[in-house]
C-alpha positions, 0 to 999 in steps of 0.5 A, spaced: 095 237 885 096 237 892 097 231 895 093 226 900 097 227 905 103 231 907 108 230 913 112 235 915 118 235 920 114 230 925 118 228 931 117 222 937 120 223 944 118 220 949 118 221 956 124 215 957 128 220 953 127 215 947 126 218 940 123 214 935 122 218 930 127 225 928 125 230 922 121 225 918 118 229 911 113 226 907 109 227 901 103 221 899 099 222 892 092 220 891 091 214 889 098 212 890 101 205 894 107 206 898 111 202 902 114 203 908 120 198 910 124 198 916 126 193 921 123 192 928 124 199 932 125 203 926 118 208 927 113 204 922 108 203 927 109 211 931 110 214 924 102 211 923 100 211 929 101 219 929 097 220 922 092 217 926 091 220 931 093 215 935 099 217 939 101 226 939 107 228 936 113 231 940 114 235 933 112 237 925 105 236 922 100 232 919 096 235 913 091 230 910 087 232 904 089 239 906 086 238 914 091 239 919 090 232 923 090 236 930 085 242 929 082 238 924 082 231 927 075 230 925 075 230 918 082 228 917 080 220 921 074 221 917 079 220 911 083 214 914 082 207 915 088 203 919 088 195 920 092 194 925 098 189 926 094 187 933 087 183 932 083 188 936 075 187 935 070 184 940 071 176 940 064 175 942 060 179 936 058 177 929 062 179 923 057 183 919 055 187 926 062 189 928 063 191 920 056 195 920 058 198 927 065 201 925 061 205 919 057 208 924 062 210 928 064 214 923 057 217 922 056 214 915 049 212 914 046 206 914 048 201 907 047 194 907 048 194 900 056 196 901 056 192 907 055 186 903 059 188 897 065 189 902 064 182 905 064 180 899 070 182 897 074 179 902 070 172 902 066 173 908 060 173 906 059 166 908 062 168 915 057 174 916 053 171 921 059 167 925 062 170 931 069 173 931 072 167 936 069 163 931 075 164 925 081 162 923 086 168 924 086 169 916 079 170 917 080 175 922 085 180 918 079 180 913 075 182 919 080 187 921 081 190 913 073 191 913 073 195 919 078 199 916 075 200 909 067 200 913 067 208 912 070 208 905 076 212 907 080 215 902 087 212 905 088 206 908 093 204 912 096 197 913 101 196 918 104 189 917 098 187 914 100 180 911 105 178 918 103 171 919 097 170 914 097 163 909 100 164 902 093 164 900 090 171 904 097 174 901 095 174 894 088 175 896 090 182 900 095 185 894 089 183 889 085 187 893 090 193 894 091 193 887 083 194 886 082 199 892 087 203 888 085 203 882 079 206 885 083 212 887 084 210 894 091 211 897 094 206 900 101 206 905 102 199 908 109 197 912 112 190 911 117 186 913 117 182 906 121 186 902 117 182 896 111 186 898 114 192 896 117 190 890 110 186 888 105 193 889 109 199 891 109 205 886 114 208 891 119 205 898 121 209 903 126 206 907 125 207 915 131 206 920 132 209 927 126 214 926 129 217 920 127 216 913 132 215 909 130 214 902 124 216 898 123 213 892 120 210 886 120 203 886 123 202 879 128 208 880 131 205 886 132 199 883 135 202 877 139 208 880 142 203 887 141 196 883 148 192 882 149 188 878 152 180 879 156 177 874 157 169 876 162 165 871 161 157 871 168 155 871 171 150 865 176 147 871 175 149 879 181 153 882 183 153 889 183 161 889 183 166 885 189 169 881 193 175 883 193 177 875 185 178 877 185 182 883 183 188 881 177 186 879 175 183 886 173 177 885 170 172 889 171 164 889 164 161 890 161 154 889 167 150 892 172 153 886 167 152 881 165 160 880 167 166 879 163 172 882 163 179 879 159 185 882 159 192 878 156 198 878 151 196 872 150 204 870 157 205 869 161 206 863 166 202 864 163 196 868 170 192 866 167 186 864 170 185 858 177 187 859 175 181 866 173 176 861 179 179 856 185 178 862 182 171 864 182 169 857 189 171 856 191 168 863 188 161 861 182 161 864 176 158 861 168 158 863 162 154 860 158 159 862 156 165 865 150 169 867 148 176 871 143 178 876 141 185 878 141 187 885 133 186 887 130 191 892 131 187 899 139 187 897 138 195 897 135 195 903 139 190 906 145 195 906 142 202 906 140 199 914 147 196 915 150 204 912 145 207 917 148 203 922 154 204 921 153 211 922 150 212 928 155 213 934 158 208 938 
């Protein structure tokens, strides 16, 4: 099946000498979610911006749904809906005429019907007739995501889409993704929260400096970069850990009172028993135990620190 949307060695430099994106390759499936992780600067917002028209590459191309975003450009948008970070809309125009005036921007005709069923399900129905100064900034995302899907595109993009929403409209949001989805459209959101990610994502991409670092499936990543964490409840605090115990690394935590163990939870020998044998034979006892698998934000955390490790002073 070919896919929705395929990038292909895109570049961004600007003028200042700036590069803000290098080399980026990506392919997205309909119907899928991916989500776009990267801190403040990574490219998130250009890497969007280019695949909607918005800002000119320096370099690669953008395919979507099989016409090239340049010598195609009409037909590509017509397949993209994008809410933006910023609130961008005419302060002083009704919700139902802004949301109406986009669809036509696009050339689709006339539907009153569609309209109400898309405020509907954004729970604007009521704030139809209301002026966009009038709302509250949640309201106003809503406003923005029914602009955005106002000519029932077949991508939408969601550029930190929830920063700055109340918990409410977030779990209003991931309801509404999952259902857009479910209705075959594509959705490729970028986010700060990493629970985001690991709430509605299909696949995660790791953006840093310009460059995609990682692509993959979600549970995979977990499963394949995940560590695992083993904490001991110590039965008798101790000042500091026993050189008998030093080559598994351990750490002292919670004022003596625990014993941190990380290990690869996909290795063969993990050393938790021979730890657990040691520390019996050397007299040290534990009331309880317990692990954690590394969640996806820890993953993050340190593919974006690696990253930085290795970019030249």
């Amino acid at each position: 099946m070919q896919p929705v949307l395929s990038i292909a060695g895109l570049g961004k430099t600007y003028k200042s000498g700036h590069e803000a994106l290098s080399g980026v390759d990506l392919t997205i499936d309909k119907g899928e979610i991916f989500a776009l992780l990267g801190p403040n600067g990574a490219g998130k917002t250009t890497l969007i911006s280019i695949v909607c028209g918005i800002v000119t590459p320096s370099a690669g191309t953008v395919t979507v749904a099989g016409h090239d975003h340049v010598q195609g450009y009409r037909a590509a948008r017509s397949l993209i809906g994008l809410v933006p970070q910023e609130l961008h809309t005419d302060a002083f125009e009704k919700v139902i005429a802004t949301v109406s005036f986009s669809r036509g921007l696009f050339g689709k005709p006339r539907d009153p019907a569609f309209i109400e069923q898309l405020l509907r399900d954004l729970s604007l129905w009521d704030k139809r007739d209301a002026k966009i100064l009038e709302l509250s900034g949640g309201m106003k995302r809503r406003v923005m995501i029914a602009k955005a899907l106002s000519h029932e595109p077949e991508i939408l993009f969601l550029d930190e889409p929830t920063a700055g929403v109340d918990v409410e409209l977030r779990r209003d949001m991931w309801a509404m993704v999952r259902s857009l989805r479910d209705r075959g459209v594509t959705i490729i959101l970028t986010t700060h929260y990493i629970e985001e990610a690991e709430e509605m994502a299909d696949r995660v991409g790791v953006i840093s400096k310009g460059r995609l670092i990682l692509v993959e499936e979600k549970h995979a990543l977990i499963k394949k970069l995940g560590r695992k964490t083993l904490t001991l409840n110590l039965a008798e605090p101790l000042a500091a850990v026993p050189g008998e115990l030093a080559e598994w690394r351990l750490e002292l935590a919670g004022e003596g009172h625990e014993l941190v163990y990380e290990f690869d939870s996909q290795a063969e020998a993990t050393g938790v028993p021979s730890l657990l044998r040691r520390m019996s034979d050397i007299g040290i006892a534990f009331k309880d135990l317990h692990t954690k698998q590394s969640s996806l934000e820890d993953i993050f955390v340190g593919l974006v620190h690696d990253t930085k490790a290795e970019q030249p002073a």
